[in-house]
N, C-alpha and C positions, 0 to 999 in steps of 0.2 A: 201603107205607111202611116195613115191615118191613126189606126188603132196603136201602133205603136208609142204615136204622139201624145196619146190620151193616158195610154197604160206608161208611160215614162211620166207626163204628168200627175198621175195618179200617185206616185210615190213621194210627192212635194206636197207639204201643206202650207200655208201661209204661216206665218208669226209676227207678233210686233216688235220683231229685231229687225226685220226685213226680207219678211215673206215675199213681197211684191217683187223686191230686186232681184231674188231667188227666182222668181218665174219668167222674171222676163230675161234674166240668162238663160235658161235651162230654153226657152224657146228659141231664144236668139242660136243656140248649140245647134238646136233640131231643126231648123230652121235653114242654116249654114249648109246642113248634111245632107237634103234631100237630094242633092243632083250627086250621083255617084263620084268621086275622087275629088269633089271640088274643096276647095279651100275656105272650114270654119270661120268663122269671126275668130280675133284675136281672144281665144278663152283660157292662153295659157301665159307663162311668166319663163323669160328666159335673163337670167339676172349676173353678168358678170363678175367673175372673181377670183382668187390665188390662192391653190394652183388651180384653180376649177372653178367652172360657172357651175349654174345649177340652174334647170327647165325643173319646171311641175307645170303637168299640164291634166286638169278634172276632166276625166272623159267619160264620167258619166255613167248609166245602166244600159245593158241591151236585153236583145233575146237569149234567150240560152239554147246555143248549141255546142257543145264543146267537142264536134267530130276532129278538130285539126287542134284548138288549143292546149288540152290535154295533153299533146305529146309534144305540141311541136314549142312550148312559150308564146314567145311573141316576138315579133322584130322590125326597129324603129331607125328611120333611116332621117336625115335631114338633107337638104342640097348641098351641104359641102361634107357630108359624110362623118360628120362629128359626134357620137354616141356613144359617151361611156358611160358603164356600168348600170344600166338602166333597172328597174322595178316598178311594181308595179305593185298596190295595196290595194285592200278592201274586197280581194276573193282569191279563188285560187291562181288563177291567171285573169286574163282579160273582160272581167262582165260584160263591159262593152261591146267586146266581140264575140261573145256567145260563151267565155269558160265555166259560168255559175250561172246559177237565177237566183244571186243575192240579190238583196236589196241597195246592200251599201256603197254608196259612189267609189269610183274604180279612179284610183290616182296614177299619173305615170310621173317620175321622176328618173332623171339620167342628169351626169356630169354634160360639161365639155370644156374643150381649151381654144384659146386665139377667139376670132371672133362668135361675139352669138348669134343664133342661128333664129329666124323669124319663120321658119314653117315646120314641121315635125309628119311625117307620114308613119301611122302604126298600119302594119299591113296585116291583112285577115283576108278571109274570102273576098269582103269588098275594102279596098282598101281607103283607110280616110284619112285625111289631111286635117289637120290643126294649125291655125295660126300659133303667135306665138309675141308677146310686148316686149319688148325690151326694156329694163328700167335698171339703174343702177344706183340702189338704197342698199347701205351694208346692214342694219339694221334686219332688212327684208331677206339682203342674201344668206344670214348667220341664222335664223329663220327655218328659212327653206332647205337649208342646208341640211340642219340636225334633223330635218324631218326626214328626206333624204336617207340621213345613217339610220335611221329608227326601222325607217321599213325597211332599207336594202336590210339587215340585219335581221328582223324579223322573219323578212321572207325565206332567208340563209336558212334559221333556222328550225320552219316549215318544211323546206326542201329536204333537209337534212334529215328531221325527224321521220319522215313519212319515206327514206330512203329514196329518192328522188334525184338527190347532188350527193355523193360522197363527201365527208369531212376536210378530205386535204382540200380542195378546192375550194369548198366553204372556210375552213381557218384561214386559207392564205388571202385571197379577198379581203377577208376581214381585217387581219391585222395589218395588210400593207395599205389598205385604205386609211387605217386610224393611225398608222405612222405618218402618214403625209399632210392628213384634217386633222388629226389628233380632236377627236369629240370625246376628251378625259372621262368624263363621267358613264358612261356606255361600258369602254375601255376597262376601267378601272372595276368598275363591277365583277366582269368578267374573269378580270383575274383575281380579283377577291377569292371567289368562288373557288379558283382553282385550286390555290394558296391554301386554302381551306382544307379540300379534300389531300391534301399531298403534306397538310400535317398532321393528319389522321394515322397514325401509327396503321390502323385495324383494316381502313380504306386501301392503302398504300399496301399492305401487304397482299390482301386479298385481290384486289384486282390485279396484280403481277400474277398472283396463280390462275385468277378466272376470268381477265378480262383483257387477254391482248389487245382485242385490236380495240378497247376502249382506248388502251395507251397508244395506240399506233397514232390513234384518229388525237391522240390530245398534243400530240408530238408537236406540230407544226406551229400551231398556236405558242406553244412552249419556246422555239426556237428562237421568236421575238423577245424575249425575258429572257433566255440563257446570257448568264455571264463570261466574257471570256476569262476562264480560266486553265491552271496548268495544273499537269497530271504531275504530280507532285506528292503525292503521297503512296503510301502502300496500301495495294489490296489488302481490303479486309481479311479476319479469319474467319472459319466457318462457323457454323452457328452452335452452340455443345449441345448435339440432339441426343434426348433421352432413350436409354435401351431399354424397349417396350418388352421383350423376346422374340421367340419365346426360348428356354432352354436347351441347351446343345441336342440335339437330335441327331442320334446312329444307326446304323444299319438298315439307311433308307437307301433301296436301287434310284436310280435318277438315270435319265435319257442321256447319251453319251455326247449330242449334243450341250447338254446345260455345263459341261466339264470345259467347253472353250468358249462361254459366254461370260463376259466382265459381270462383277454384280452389279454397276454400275447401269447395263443396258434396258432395257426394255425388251421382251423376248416373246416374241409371237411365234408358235412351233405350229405345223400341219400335220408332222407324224411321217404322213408319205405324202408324194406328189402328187397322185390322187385329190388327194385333198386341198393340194392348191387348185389342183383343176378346177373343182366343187367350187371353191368360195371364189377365186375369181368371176365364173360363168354368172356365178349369180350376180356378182355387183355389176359384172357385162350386161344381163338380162334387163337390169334396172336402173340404168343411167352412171354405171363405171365407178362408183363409190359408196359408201356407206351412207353419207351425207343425203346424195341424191336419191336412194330408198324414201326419205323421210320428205328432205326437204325441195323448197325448188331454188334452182340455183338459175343467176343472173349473168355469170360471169364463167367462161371457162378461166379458169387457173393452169391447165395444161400440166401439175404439178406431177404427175405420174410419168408422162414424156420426157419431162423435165429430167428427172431423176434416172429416169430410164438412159436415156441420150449421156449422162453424167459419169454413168457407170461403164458408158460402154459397150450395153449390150441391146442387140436391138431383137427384129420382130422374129427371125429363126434363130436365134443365140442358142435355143437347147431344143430346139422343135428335130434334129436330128438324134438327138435323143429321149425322146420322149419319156417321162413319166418313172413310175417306180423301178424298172431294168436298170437305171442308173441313177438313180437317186435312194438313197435308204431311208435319208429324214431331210426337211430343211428346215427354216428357221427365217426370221426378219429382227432384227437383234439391232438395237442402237441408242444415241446417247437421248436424242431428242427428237419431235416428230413437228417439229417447226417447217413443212414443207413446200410453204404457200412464200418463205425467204431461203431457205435451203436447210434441210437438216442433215445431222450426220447419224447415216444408218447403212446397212449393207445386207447383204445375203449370206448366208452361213449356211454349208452342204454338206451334208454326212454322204460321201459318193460311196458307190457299189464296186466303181472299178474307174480306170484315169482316163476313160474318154472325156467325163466330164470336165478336167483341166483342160485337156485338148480343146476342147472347143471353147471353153472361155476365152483359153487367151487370141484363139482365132479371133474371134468376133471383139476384145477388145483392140486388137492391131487391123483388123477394119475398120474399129472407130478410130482410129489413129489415123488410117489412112484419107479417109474425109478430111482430116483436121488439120492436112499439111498445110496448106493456106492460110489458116490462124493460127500458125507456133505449134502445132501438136508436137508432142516429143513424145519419147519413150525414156524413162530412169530405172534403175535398179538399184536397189541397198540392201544392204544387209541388217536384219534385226537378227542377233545373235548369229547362229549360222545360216539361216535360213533366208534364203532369195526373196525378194520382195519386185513387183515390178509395179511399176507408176506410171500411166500413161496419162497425160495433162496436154491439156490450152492455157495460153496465160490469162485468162477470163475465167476461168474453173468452168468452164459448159461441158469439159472434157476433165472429170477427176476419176480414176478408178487402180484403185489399191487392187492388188491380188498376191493373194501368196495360199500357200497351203501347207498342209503339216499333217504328212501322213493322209487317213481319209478325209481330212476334212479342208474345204477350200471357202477363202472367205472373202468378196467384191464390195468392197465398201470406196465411200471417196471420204472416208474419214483416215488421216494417219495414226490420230491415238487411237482410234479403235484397230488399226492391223498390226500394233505394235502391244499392246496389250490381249491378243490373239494371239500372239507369237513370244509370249514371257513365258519361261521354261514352269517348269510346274510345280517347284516348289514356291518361284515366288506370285504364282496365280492367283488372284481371289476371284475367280469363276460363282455364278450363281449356285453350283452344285455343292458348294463349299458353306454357301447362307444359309442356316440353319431357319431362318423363316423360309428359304422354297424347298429344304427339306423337310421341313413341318407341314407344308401344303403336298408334297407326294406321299406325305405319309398318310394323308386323309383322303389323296387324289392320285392313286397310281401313273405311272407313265405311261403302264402298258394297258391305261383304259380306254382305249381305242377312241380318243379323243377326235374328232373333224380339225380342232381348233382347240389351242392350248396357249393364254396367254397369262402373263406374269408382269407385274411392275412392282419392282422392288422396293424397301425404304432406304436405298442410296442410290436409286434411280431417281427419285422425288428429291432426296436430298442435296441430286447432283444441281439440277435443273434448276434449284431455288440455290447453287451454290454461289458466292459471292461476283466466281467469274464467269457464271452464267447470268445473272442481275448487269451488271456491268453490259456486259456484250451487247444484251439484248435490246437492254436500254441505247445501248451506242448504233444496232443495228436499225431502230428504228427513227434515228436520229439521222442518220446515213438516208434511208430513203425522204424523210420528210426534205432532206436538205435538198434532194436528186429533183424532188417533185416541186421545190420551191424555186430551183433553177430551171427547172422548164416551163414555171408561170411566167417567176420573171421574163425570161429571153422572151416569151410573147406578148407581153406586157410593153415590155421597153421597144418591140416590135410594132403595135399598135400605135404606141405614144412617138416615136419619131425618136426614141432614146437610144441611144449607141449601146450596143449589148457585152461590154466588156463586165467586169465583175465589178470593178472602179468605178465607173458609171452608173451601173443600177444599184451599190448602194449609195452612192450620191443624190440618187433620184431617189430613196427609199422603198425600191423595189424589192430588195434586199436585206432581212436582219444583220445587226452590228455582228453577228457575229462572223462572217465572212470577212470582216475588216482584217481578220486573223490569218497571215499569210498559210498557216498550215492547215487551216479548214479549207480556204478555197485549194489548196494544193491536194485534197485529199480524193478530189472527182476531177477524173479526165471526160473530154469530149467523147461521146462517141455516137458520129450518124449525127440526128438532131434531136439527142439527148445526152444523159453523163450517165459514168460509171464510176464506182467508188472504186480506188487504187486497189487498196487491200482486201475489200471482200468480194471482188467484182460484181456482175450485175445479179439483180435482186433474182431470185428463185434458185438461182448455184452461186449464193454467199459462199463463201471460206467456212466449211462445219468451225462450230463456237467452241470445240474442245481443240483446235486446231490452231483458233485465231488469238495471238498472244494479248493478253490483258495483264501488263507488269507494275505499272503504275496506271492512278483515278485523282480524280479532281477533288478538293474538297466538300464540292456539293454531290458529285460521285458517291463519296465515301458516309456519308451523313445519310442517303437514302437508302444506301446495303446494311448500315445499322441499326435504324430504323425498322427495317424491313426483319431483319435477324432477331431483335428484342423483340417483335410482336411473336416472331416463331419458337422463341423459346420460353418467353411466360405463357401464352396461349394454346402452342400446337405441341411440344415436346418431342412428339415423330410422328411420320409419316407413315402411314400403317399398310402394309402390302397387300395389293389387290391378286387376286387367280380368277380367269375366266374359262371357262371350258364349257367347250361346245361339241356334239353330237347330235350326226340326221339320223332320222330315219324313215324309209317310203313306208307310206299310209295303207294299209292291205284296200281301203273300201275308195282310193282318190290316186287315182295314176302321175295324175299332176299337183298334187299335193304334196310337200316333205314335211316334217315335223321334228322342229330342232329342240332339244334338249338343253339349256345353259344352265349355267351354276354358275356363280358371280360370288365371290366371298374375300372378306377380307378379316384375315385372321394372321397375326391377332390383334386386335381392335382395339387401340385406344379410345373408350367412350369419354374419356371427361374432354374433350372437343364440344361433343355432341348432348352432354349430357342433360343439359335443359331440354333435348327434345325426346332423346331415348328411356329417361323416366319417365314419359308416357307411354313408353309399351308397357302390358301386363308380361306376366309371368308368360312363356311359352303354353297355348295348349292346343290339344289335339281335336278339341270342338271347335265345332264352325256351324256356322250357319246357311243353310242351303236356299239357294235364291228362289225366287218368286218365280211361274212359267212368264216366258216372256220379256224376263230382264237381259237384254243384250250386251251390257254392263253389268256386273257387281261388283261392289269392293267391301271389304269385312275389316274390319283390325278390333284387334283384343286391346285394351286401354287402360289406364287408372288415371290418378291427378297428377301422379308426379311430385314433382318438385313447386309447380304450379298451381296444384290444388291437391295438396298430401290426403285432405279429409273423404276424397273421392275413390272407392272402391274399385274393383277385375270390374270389369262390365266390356261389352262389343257395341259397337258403332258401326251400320251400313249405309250404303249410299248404292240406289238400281237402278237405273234408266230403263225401262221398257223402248222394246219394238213395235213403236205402232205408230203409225200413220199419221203426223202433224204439219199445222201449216208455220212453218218456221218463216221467220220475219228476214229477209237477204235483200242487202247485208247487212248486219248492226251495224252501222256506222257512228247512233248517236246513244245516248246515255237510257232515252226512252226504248231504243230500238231492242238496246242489252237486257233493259228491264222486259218487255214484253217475252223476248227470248227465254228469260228463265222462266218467268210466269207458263208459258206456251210448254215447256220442255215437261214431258209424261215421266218426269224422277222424284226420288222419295227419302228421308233420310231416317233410319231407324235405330234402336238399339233394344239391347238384351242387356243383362235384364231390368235396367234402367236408365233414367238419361242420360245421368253421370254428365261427363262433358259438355253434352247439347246443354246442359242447364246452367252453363255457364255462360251461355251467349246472350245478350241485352235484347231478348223477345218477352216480354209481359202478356200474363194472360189478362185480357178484358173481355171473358164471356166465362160462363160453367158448363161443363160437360153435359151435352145433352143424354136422351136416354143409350144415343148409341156408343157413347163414347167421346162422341168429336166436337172438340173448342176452337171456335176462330182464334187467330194470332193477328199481330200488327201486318200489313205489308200484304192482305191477302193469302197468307199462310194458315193453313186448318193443322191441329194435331186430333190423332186418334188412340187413347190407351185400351189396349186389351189386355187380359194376362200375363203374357208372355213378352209382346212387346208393345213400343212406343213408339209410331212416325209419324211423321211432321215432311210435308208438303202442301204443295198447291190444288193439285184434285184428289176433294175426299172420298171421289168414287177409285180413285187407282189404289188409295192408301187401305180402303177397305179390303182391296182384290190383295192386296200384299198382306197385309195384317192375317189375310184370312190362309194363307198361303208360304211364308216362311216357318224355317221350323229347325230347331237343333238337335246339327248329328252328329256323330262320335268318329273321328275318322283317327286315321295310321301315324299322321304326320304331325308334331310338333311344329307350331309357326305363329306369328302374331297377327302378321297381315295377309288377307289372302285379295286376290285377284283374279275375273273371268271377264276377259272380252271374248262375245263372238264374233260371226263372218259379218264383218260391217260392210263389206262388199255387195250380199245379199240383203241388208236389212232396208231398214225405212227411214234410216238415219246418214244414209249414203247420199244424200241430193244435197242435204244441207254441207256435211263433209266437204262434198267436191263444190258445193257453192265457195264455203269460205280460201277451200284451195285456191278455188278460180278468181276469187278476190284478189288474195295476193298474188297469186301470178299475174293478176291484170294490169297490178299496181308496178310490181316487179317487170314487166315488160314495159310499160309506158317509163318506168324513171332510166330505161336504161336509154330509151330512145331522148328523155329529157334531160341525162345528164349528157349528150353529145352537143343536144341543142344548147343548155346552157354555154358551155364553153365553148361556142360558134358565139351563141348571143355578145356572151361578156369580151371574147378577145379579138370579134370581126374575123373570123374562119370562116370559110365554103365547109361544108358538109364534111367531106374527105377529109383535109386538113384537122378536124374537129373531133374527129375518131381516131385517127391515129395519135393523138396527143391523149385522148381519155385512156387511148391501149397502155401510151406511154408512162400516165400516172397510177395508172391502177395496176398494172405488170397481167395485166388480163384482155382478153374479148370480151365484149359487152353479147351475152345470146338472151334470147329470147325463150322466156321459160315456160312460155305458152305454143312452143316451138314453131315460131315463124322467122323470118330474117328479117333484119334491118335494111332498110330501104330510104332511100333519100327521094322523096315526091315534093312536087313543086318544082317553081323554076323561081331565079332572081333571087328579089328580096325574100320570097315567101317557100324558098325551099327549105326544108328539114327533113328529118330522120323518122322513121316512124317502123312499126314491124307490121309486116305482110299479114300477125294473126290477126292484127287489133280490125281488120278491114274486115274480115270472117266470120263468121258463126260459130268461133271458138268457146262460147258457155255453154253449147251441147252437145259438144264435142270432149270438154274437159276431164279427166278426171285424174284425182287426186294422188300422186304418186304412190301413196302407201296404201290404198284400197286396188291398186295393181296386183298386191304382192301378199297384202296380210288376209289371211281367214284364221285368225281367231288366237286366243292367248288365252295361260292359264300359270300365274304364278302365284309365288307368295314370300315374304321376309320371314329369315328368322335372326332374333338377335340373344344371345345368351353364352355366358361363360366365355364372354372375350374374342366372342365371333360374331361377325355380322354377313349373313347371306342371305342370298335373292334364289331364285330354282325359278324355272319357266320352263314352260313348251311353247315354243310358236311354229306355228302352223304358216307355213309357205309357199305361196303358187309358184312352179315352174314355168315356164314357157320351154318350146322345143329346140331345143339349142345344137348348133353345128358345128363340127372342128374342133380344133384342142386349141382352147386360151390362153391368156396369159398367165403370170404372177401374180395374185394380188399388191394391188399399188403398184402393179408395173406394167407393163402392155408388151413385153417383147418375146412369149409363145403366140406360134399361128399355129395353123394347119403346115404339116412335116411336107416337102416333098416327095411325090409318088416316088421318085427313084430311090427311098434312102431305104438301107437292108438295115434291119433293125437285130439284136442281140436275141435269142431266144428268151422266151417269157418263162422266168423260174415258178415252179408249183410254190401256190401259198403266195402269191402276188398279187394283189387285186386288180381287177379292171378299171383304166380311170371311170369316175362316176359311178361305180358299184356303191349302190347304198343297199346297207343293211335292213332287213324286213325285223324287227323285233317289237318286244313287247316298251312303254315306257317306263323307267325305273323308279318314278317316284309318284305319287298320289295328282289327281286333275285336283282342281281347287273347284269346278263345279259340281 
């Protein structure tokens, strides 16, 4: 204890403000503390006031351990149990009790109500007691107070940024704190800022298309400034989008599938069932989604069940029929892919023969039969002649469209889309009919035995950004901020001794004004110990947005669809259609190896969007530059000035990382850490046959080329000219080995940019990889355990109580992406949440989801004559897989029962999982 007394006053110097009085508190502190739990000298301020006192109590530096505060916070109890809203400044969590080894004194601040409190307990491994003065100065209270708002708010937005506390729960804090203290100037900032961005014509447009859930997260915040107003005006009209083309296109076969696809939809085709097999197993193989290949996820969202359960069908729904014997083609066909709140999309089946109806409508009238309990019903109508059956909950958990027509049979829980399925065929506008996706099978057969065939249209894009999809979505996220603002409240007004009617907590300012509005608060029913929005029921099976009527907007409604519409039509003019097509094929020399083939093109392309950046590509050519031995990375693009630098000639730009063997700095956490990083990294940046662009960057030479070539640069950067080319890095022994070693060759393929990664699995650049994966999943698992603990801290929960309310506002499970479980350790005051990896030996155990899966890539862009395409191979590890899976994006194929007698297998069928052995059809880029 000694040492510690010496090393805490080591961090004090004297001054003549009042160095003395400074040491003889900070002793009097350490002094107070030496007998475990005992009770400090009065070092802290508890200062009464309306509606809230406010405690600051300096607790000072400790050691650093931060085995418990990291995940768990912190938690401050008094004798009569009085702690609101507590924080804590000057580190991450508690210095004092081991969360940093800052230096900077560690403040605690919390509210309280009724009397004040004279002792304060912050519990840690040892747990310590604080006195506490009581004094009542308004001057001191007004004070302490805004100090208070400065860091609980700071802290907010710490937690926030570093993904720690989600946003709803940080806006709502926020603003319902500044409604009742009102600290104007804080406040008023904030929404400056917003105000700002939301009159950005360019801002506002573009993050509706790229940045949901920034809107989602800014919603709540918003909800406190919403006016109440009436819908009262009319839906806007759509926006007049320009026709890019391309010209009528005839005598193109198309898939008989694309002939009852709205152009409207979005259209994911397999070909045969086979092929769902295939790309299902593999997103099985590797965490159940696309997403989870790449990234690491936090949260199950459960949104494939979801959907699944929605429709109707569950885990044998076609497993009695397995595969291509009755399937000829299928399809995933729909308006929007919004599926983490509900979207409307369905399944579309090119059947062999009518067992496949059979068994759909079986397994939907067994989801019916689950459902009698909740309202399940069964409906039927007619769209034109044709039967339609509807089997629904009054919650939508239960939505599922079916009809059919002829061969083809379509499960959707959208109505405009089974009714627009079922529109006789003159007045169709089917995708087969858009001459831009018959412009794309005229360059992209149907019949090229595609794994994977997708399309998104320009009145797919056009639908989505359509007036009454702005509107919706905007109202849909308004829906849940308000669901998750009522379930702060009610525990809010829980804590506080406030009667939880809706009348009540906005009276207490629990509440935005606008609930004052009998038809907002009438628009969420109870349900359980949470709400449900009447109309679009609970969040992940909303009412699909082509469904949910939007007839009349507000006129703040109506000002932002305009907005948003003028920047699309001076800026975007249309929306230019993408085609993805994908093809495996097994590796002769890697058993567990496949190597997928894509094409990604969007034609035809309007560049003047893009044009300040696409007149940096050169002309198309077929030279390239062949990398260095040893580059595990390359990247090439062909270049000029553009519009940028017009005086700047063709010339190529590369960038290589070699494989070799470095001490990487883990984990960059600070700006030095970054810097050594690059410095340490074995890469090099070159060009052919001049710098062209590199010599637009603000590097100045201050030295002359010695005899070999090579001049220092600012920053520790050396360049080397030879002949042929010119690189510039950090080691002039690498840049020689490269210099000495590239070289231009003449290859088949037109393209501007080319690309080679290799097997980063195998290389020397795999530790650092999975280092920084293991970062963020570290981080990512602790804030999942910390966003439970927060809302335990802030609303006084037990553990349990504290998870099911985070399930409740996030419409997810909190999992652990370093795959351990959440655990509640501790007992009392000092329990929390924590995951079972964080206790483990999980950093060398780690590894990086996409070094699972990836051995090696080889693409390259072309962009010319009003087309912009990507081409790849990627290279992909198997694992040994069992049974027959699901649908992609849906989970309801298993393994068939042995008893089921299957249809004979027609010649010319493939086997599921049959990959083809062939040659690749297009040029490697290495």
């Amino acid at each position: 204890m000694v040492s510690e007394v010496i090393s805490f006053l080591g961090g004090f110097r004297p001054d003549s403000s009042g160095g003395r009085t400074r040491t003889a508190f900070v002793v009097t502190m350490l002094l107070a503390s030496l007998g475990s739990g005992q009770v400090r000298a009065q070092v802290g301020l508890a200062i009464p006031g309306e509606p809230f006192g406010v405690v600051h109590v300096p607790l000072g530096a400790g050691a650093p351990d931060d085995s418990v505060h990291q995940v768990s916070g912190y938690r401050i109890t008094t004798p009569d149990g009085e702690v609101l809203y507590p924080v804590v400044s000057g580190g991450r969590v508690l210095e004092a009790l081991g969360a940093t080894s800052g230096k900077a004194p560690t403040q605690l601040f919390f509210l309280f109500r009724g009397r004040p409190p004279t002792e304060v307990t912050v519990h840690g491994p040892v747990p310590r007691k604080y006195g506490l003065r009581v004094i009542a100065n308004d001057r001191q209270y007004r004070r302490v107070l805004n100090r208070w708002w400065r860091e609980y708010q700071a802290v907010a937005d710490r937690e926030y940024e570093h993904q720690l506390v989600p946003a709803a729960a940080a806006s709502y804090f926020r603003e319902m704190l500044a409604a009742r203290i009102q600290p104007a100037e804080r406040i008023a900032r904030i929404r400056d800022k917003v105000k700002k961005q939301e009159q950005s014509e360019a801002w506002n447009a573009l993050e509706f298309l790229l940045g949901v859930e920034r809107l989602r997260a800014k919603t709540i915040a918003n909800l406190w400034d919403t006016p109440l107003e009436v819908q009262d005006q009319s839906l806007p009209h759509m926006p007049a989008w320009t026709d890019v083309g391309p010209d009528h296109v005839v005598d193109v076969a198309v898939e008989p599938l694309a002939t009852r696809t709205p152009e409207q939809c979005f259209y994911i085709r397999f070909g045969t069932f086979s092929n769902y097999l295939w790309f299902q197993r593999l997103l099985d193989e590797y965490g159940g989604d696309l997403a989870a290949m790449v990234t690491l996820r936090s949260t199950d969202e459960a949104a494939s069940k979801r959907l699944q359960d929605q429709l109707g069908l569950q885990q044998s729904a076609l497993a009695d029929l397995v595969g291509d014997r009755v399937i000829s083609d299928v399809a995933l066909i729909g308006y929007d892919l919004y599926t983490a709140d509900g979207a409307a999309m369905g399944v579309l089946f090119h059947a062999r023969n009518n067992l496949l109806g059979i068994d759909l409508q079986k397994q939907r009238r067994a989801a019916l039969a689950r459902s009698a309990d909740e309202g399940g019903k069964e409906e039927t109508f007619l769209v034109g002649d044709t039967e339609v059956s509807c089997v629904s909950t009054p919650d939508n958990r239960l939505r599922s469209f079916y009809a059919h027509d002829g061969a083809f049979h379509l499960v959707t829980n959208c109505r405009r889309l089974i009714e627009e399925f079922l529109l006789p065929a003159e007045k169709r506008r089917s995708l087969a009919g858009l001459a831009q996706f018959r412009h794309a099978r005229l360059h992209h057969p149907f019949d090229s035995d595609d794994t994977l065939f997708a399309f998104f249209s320009s009145p797919f894009f056009q639908n989505i950004t359509s007036p009454h999809y702005q509107v919706e979505l905007s109202r849909r996220f308004r829906s849940q901020a308000s669901i998750q603002t009522l379930i702060l409240a009610k525990h809010v007004a829980q804590r506080e001794g406030i009667e939880r009617s809706v009348q009540e907590m906005l009276r207490a300012n629990l509440l935005p004004p606008l609930f004052a509005d009998s038809q907002v608060a009438a628009q969420f029913a109870v349900q359980g110990d949470g709400y449900v929005d009447r109309l679009r029921g609970p969040r992940g099976t909303y009412l699909p947005i082509p469904d949910t009527p939007v007839e009349r907007v507000t006129a703040t409604e109506s000002g932002q669809v305009a907005a948003r519409n003028r920047f699309f039509v001076e800026h975007w003019r249309q929306f230019d259609p993408l085609m993805v097509a994908a093809k495996r094929h097994r590796l002769a020399d890697a058993r567990d190896v496949e190597r997928v083939s894509l094409l990604i093109q969007a034609s035809p392309f309007d560049e003047q969007k893009l044009h300040k950046y696409t007149s940096l590509l050169a002309p198309p050519t077929a030279q390239r530059i062949a990398p260095s031995p040893g580059d595990v990375v390359f990247l090439q693009a062909a270049v000029q000035g553009g519009t940028m630098a017009p005086q700047l000639g063709t010339h190529h730009v590369l960038f290589g990382l070699q494989d070799s063997a470095t001490a990487w700095p883990m984990p960059p956490e600070t700006l030095w850490d970054t810097l050594q990083l690059v410095r340490s990294t074995p890469a090099y940046i070159a060009s052919w046959p001049r710098l062209g662009l590199l010599d637009q960057f603000p590097i100045r030479l201050h030295s002359a080329p010695d005899a070999m070539g090579y001049m220092r640069l600012p920053f520790g950067l050396w360049r080397l000219d030879r002949e042929l080319f010119t690189a510039i890095g950090f080691h002039p022994e690498l840049l020689g080995w490269v210099a000495n070693h590239l070289k231009v060759v003449d290859g088949q393929q037109l393209a501007q940019v080319r690309l080679h990664v290799g097997d980063l699995s195998q290389s020397s650049l795999r530790p650092f990889i999975d280092g920084l994966q293991y970062r963020r999943a570290w981080l990512s698992s602790i804030g999942g355990a910390r966003w439970m603990n927060y809302l335990g801290q802030q609303l006084s929960l037990p553990p349990d109580r504290a998870r099911a309310v985070a399930e409740q506002l996030g419409g997810s499970s909190p999992i652990c992406p370093l795959g351990g479980d959440y655990v509640v350790t501790g007992s009392g005051a000092t329990s929390h949440w924590t995951s079972t990896a964080l206790t483990d030996d999980a950093a060398g155990r780690f590894q990086a989801p996409v070094l699972q899966w990836f051995r090696g890539l080889s693409a390259d862009l072309l962009h010319d004559q009003g087309t912009l395409r990507i081409r790849a191979e990627l290279d992909i590890h198997r694992r040994q897989a069992e049974g027959v899976l699901g649908l992609p994006l849906f989970d309801f194929l298993r393994t068939p029962r042995p008893d089921v007698v299957l249809p004979p297998k027609k010649d010319g069928v493939p086997k599921a999982e049959e990959v083809p052995l062939g040659p690749v059809d297009f040029e490697e880029c290495s």
